[in-house]
Steps between C-alpha positions, in 0.01 A plus 500: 500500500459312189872245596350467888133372320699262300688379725151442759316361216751237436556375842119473530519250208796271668256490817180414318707241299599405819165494670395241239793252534442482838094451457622227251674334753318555793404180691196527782653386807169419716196514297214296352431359163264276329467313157419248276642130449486305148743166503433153409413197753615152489280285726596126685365229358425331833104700493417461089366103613176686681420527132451132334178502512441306825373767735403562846184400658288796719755427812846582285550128437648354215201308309590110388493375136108465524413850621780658308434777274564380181325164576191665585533729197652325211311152573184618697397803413635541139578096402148427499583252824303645725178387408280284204401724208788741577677663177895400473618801432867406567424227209376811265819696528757147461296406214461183583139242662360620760671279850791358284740766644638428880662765746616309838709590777869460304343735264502806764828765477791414653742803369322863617749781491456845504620769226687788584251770563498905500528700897324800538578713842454793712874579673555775782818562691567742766859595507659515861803621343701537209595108529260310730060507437230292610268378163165373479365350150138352395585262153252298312502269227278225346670158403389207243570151572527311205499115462366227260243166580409283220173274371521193338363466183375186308761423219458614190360256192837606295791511802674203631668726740347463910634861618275643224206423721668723783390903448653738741329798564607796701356636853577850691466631823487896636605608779525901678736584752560850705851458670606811763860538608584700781868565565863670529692660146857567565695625227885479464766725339544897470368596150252727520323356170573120479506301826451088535235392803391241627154456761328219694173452733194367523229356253192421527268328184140470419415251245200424309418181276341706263394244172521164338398381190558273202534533169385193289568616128213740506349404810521770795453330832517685795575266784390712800179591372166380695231335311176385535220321320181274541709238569731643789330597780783741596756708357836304482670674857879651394697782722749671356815491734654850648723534777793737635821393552829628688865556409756708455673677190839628402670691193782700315520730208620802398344820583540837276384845560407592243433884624361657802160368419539151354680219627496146339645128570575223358450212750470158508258357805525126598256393803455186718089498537220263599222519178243390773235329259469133461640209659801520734600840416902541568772713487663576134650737316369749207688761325415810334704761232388847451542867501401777754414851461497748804343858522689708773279710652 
């Protein structure tokens, strides 16, 4: 009795052992599975330009040098240029007389671009089978457009020098947008952990001119907001551009199972998307980096 319960006890412990391996290598066939997306986004240029301080009238137009943003602010509202008695406080941060500073039409930014920014995303994929599955993804992200305009200064008592009359001073944009993919994952190879894919569809992009300001050494200015005073008999009339756009997506990576609950890739996601704010929206490409991770239910 004792050699026979031996002898049962230890081939129980091969099939447990055995029963594990297999659990570590299961893969879900059919099945779905949802997760979060963190990865990096690099924007196109061709959009950061909404932001150089011109602005849009009420009907989505693109205002003139007069009406611009940064006119009405820097010279009218905050230049003491709008009318007699009015404090220069532009002149009060230069440190210079008041009106003996000038900000014209070369003056405005020419060279907006945006910075990389951070992607933040809801993922879910529903496995047909153990290679082919139908994904649908909600991202978001907030880019900065950065640029630089300049002032002119009067010259200095001690400098001989004319480009010391030219400050430059920095201006930045914000802007939000929620991109969802819907599309096919096919993955390729016969490992059960590590397997390259690649996916493709459609996407679709809401985007939101969000801010604008300037920063004159300690001066705040926010472009965009409304004022009003005795002397305006109405708030100065600014709409912030949205609009959603149409394109399509693709991507490859690797995916690894990581066991039968977690899955994760590695995937990079180029798409060829209309940003449908501003003046003649087009076609162009973006790009994004970043890491998924799945929960299979």
């Amino acid at each position: 009795m004792f050699v026979v319960s031996n002898r049962v006890a230890v081939a129980q412990e091969e099939t447990g052992e055995e029963n594990i391996a297999n659990q570590e290598t299961y893969v879900p066939k059919k099945g779905f599975r949802a997760g979060l997306y963190i990865g990096s986004y690099f924007a196109n240029q061709y959009t950061a330009n909404m932001y150089d301080g011109y602005g849009f009238d009420i009907d989505g137009n693109r205002n003139n040098w007069d009406n611009s943003l940064m006119n009405q602010k820097i010279n009218m509202e905050y230049g003491g240029k709008g009318y007699a008695g009015q404090t220069d406080q532009i002149a009060q941060v230069l440190n210079v007389d008041p009106q003996s500073w000038t900000f014209g039409p070369t003056d405005m930014p020419t060279n907006m671009r945006y910075s990389p920014a951070i992607m933040l995303g809801l993922n879910c994929i529903y496995s047909v089978d153990v290679k082919n599955a139908i994904i649908l993804n909600l991202n978001l992200t907030n880019l900065t457009a950065n640029g630089n305009f300049t002032i002119i200064t009067p010259l200095q008592a001690n400098s001989t020098q004319i480009n010391d009359r030219i400050k430059t001073f920095s201006i930045r944009g914000k802007e939000q947008r929620m991109m969802l993919q819907f599309g096919y994952q096919h993955l390729f190879g016969e490992s059960e952990k590590i397997n390259w894919f690649v996916e493709g569809g459609l996407h679709g992009t809401l985007a939101k001119f969000s801010s604008n300001e300037v920063l004159i050494n300690t001066l705040r200015i926010d472009l965009t907001s409304y004022y009003n005073n005795a002397f305006y008999s109405s708030a100065l009339i600014y709409r912030k551009p949205i609009g959603f756009g149409l394109g399509v997506f693709a991507g490859a990576g690797v995916n690894i199972n990581m066991n039968p609950k977690f899955t994760i890739q590695l995937l990079y996601n180029p798409t060829y998307e209309r940003i449908n704010i501003g003046v003649n929206p087009r076609l162009k490409f973006q790009h994004s980096v970043g890491l998924r991770a799945y929960y299979n239910f």
